[in-house]
FIMI-613418 format. One record per residue (C-alpha): y, x, z; residue in three letters. Coordinates in steps of 0.2 Angstrom, whole numbers, plus 5000, padded with zeros to 4 digits. Layout:
<recs>
YXZAla...
</recs>
This chain:
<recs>
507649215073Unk507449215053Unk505749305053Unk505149175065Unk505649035055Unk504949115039Unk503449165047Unk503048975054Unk503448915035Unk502149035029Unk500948995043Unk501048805039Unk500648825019Unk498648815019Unk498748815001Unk499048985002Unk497049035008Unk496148954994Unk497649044982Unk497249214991Unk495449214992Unk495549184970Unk496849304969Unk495749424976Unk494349394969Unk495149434953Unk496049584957Unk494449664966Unk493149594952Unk494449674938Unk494249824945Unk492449824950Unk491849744934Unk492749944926Unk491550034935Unk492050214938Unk493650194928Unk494050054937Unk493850134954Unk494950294947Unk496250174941Unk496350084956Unk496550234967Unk497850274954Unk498750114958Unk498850144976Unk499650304974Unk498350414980Unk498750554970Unk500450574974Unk500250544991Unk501250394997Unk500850214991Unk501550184974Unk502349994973Unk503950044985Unk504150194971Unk504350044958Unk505149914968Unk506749974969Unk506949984949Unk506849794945Unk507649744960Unk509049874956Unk509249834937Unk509249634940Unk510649664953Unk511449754937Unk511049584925Unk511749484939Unk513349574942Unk513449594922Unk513249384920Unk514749354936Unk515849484925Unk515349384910Unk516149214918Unk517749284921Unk517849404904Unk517149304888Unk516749464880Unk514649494871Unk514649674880Unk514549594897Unk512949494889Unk512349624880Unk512349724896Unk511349584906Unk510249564893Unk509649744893Unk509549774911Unk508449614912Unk507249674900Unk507249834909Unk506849744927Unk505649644917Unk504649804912Unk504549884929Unk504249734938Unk502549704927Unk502149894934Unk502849834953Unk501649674951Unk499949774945Unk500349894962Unk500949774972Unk499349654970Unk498149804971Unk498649844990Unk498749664994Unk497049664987Unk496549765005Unk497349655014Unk496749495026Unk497349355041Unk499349345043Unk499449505034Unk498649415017Unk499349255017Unk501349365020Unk500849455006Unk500149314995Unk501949234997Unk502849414994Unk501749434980Unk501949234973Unk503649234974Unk504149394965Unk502949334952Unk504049174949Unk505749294948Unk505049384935Unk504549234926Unk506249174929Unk507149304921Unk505949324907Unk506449144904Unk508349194907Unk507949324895Unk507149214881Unk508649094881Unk509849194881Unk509249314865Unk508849154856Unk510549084855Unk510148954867Unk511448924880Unk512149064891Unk512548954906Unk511048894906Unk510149074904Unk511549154919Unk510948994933Unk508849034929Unk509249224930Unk510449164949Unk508849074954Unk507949214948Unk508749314960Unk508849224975Unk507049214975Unk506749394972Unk507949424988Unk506649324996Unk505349394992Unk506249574996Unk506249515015Unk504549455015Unk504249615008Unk504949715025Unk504049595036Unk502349645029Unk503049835034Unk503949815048Unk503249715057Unk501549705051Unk501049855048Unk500449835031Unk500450025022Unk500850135038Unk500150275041Unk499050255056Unk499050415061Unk501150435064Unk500850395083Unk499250495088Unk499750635099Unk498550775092Unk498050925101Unk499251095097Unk497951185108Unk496151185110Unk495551035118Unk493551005123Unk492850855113Unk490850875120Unk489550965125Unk488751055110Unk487351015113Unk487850815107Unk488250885090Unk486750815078Unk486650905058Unk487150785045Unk487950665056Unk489450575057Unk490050575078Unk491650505086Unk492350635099Unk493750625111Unk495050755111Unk495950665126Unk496250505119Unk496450545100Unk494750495091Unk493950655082Unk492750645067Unk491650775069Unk490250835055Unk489150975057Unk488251055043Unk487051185047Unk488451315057Unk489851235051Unk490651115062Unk492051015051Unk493350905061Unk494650765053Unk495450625064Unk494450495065Unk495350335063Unk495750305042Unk497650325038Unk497550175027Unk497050025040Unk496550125055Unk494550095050Unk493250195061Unk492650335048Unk491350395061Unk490350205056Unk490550255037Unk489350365026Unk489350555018Unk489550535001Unk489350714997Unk490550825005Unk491650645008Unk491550515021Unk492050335014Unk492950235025Unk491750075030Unk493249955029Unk494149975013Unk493150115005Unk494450225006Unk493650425004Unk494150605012Unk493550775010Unk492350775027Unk493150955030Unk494950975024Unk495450795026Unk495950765008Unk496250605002Unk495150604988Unk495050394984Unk496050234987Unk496650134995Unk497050265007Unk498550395000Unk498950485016Unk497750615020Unk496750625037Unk497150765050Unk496250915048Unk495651015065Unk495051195069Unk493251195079Unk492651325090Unk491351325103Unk491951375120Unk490451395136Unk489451275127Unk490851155123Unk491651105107Unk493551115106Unk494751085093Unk496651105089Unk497451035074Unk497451165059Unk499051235051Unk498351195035Unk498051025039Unk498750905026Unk499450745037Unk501150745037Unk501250665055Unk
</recs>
């Protein structure tokens, strides 16, 4: 019953589509006005080299040390003593540190994003940002000599928000979507199943097969026939209406590149790697079965 009520708040603020549409705008022309180092630090900031997005790896260190400042200022209130202070005061700074890092990450993959999913996502991100403003303000008062009462209520508020924020946060994930991997519920095939005739197969061209009803990306180049799942991990694109970039094929959604042959992720927003597939010809028909070296993990 609360997500429906939170999601017809969200729905109702229109403010939010002008907001979003700058936001983006900012984030994307940032890191397309750095050219090639902007693109690699951007893959960087979706987590593409380690395999799994990056801002849930972050999240849980500001969420976990502003927990610490809170339960350190409710201490405080009962026990008069400057360690309990002390205590907040450094595990706010902390939180403030990594939730700069959570932000940058945070923003990027909402950069991708667009209808319910971006306007969920321009709260989650809004919010958060207003926490962490909070607590830096929380933080100024209280190493200034200001007054601590006043510093322990912005850094509560601080925190209710960023509880807020956390459970727009799961919305966007569970039920959304935003970040799965849309390969965890394609059955692929363990034994060798005919995709087409091959007669079908055409050098240098990217063609959408069938291996029963899982999409097959298929790629022949001269006697090699190279085969990868077909729908992107990142936002379930059709890589078959991309382009070759060398030996990669760029996602035509998000931009998102995989090695054409192993499946490799090789550049964000994707950081799950496609299916890989074995090809043999069979009585004038192509088969494939997924590969034992393939790297998807589903």
């Amino acid at each position: 019953m609360l997500n429906s009520v939170v999601n017809r708040i969200i729905d109702g603020q229109h403010w939010l589509e002008p907001v979003a549409d700058f936001l983006q705008k900012v984030v994307g022309g940032t890191y397309k006005a750095l050219g090639a180092p902007g693109t690699a630090l951007k893959s960087f900031n979706h987590g593409t080299w380690l395999g799994h997005p990056l801002h849930p790896v972050l999240t849980d260190i500001p969420l976990g040390a502003w927990t610490m400042a809170v339960i350190f200022d409710i201490i405080y209130i009962f026990n008069r003593s400057h360690t309990w202070t002390s205590a907040a005061d450094a595990t706010t700074f902390i939180g403030i540190l990594a939730a700069l890092a959570t932000a940058v990450t945070g923003f990027t993959d909402w950069n991708e994003t667009f209808g319910r999913e971006r306007r969920v996502g321009a709260a989650h991100g809004l919010i958060n940002t207003v926490a962490l403003l909070l607590f830096i303000v929380s933080l100024i008062v209280g190493l200034t000599g200001g007054s601590r009462a006043i510093a322990i209520v912005v850094a509560f508020v601080g925190y209710a928000l960023l509880l807020s924020a956390a459970f727009l946060g799961g919305e966007l994930v569970f039920s959304i979507g935003t970040g799965v991997n849309h390969h965890a519920w394609q059955q692929v095939p363990e034994k060798f199943t005919r995709v087409m005739l091959e007669g079908q197969l055409k050098d240098g061209v990217l063609i959408r097969g069938l291996a029963g009803d899982t999409p097959i990306l298929l790629y022949k180049n001269g006697e090699t026939v190279c085969a990868i799942s077909e729908t992107c991990s990142h936002a379930g694109g059709p890589l078959s209406e991309g382009k070759i970039v060398g030996n990669l094929v760029q996602c035509p959604w998000h931009g998102s590149r995989f090695d054409v042959c192993s499946g490799a992720v090789k550049q964000g927003p994707a950081t799950v790697s496609q299916v890989r597939y074995e090809t043999r010809m069979q009585n004038g028909q192509l088969e494939v079965k997924v590969s034992e070296h393939t790297l998807q993990p589903n």
